[in-house]
C-alpha positions in Angstrom: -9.2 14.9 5.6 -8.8 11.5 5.0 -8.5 8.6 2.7 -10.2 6.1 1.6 -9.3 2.9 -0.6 -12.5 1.8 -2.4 -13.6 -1.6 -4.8 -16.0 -1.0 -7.3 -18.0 -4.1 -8.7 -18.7 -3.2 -12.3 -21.2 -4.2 -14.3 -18.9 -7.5 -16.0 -18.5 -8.9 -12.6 -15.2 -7.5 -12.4 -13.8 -5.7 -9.3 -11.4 -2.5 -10.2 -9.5 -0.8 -6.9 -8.4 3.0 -6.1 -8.4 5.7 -3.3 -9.4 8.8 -3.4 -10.6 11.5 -0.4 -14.2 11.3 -1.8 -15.7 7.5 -2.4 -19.1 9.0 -4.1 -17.7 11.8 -6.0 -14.9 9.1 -7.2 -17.6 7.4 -8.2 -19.7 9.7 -10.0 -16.5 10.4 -11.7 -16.1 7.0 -13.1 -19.6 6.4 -13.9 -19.1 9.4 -16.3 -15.8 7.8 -17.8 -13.2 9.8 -16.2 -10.4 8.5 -14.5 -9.4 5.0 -14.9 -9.5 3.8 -18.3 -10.0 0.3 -17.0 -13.7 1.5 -16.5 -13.9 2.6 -19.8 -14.1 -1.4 -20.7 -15.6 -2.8 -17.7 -18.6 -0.5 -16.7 -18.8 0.7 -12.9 -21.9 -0.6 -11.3 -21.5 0.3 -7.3 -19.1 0.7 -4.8 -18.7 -2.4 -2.1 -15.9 -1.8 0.1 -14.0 1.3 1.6 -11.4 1.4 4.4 -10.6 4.9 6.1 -6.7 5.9 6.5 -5.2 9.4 7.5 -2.8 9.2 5.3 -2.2 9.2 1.5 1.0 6.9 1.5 -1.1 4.7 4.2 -3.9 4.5 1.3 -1.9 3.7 -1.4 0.0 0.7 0.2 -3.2 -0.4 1.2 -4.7 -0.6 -2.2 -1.5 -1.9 -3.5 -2.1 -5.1 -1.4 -5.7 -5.3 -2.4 -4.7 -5.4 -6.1 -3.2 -8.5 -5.7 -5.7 -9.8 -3.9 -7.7 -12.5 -6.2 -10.9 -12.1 -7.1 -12.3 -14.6 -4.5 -10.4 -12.7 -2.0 -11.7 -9.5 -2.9 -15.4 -11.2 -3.0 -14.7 -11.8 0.4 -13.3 -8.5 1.7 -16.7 -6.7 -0.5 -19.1 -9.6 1.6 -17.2 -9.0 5.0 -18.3 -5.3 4.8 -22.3 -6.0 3.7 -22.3 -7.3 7.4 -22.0 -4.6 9.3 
């Protein structure tokens, strides 16, 4: 099964980043609170970019990267997958 790193815009305007195997049950998860307490401050509105990745470690290194991405860049990488 795979992975998937994942942006969520919330409802602020602010972007927060994970992975997890399951993008919509993640997200159902964090609308209800659980999880990150990040979201606990800055409400979860939608999800608006996911990349695939077979592995765990592969995920993880991934979404490192996209954390310090700034927000601009992470606007960008949310826009580039509206697209397609």
């Amino acid at each position: 099964m795979p992975f998937y790193v994942y942006i969520v815009a919330c409802t602020d305007g602010a972007f927060y980043t994970g992975y997890t195997r399951n993008v919509k049950a993640r997200l159902r998860q964090h609308k209800l609170g659980k999880g990150a307490r990040y979201l606990k401050t800055h409400p979860p509105d939608k999800i608006v970019y996911k990349e695939k990745f077979a592995s765990r470690g592969e995920a993880m290194k991934r979404e490192r990267a996209i954390k310090r991405l700034t927000h601009a860049e992470k606007l960008k990488l949310a826009h580039s997958q509206m697209k397609k």
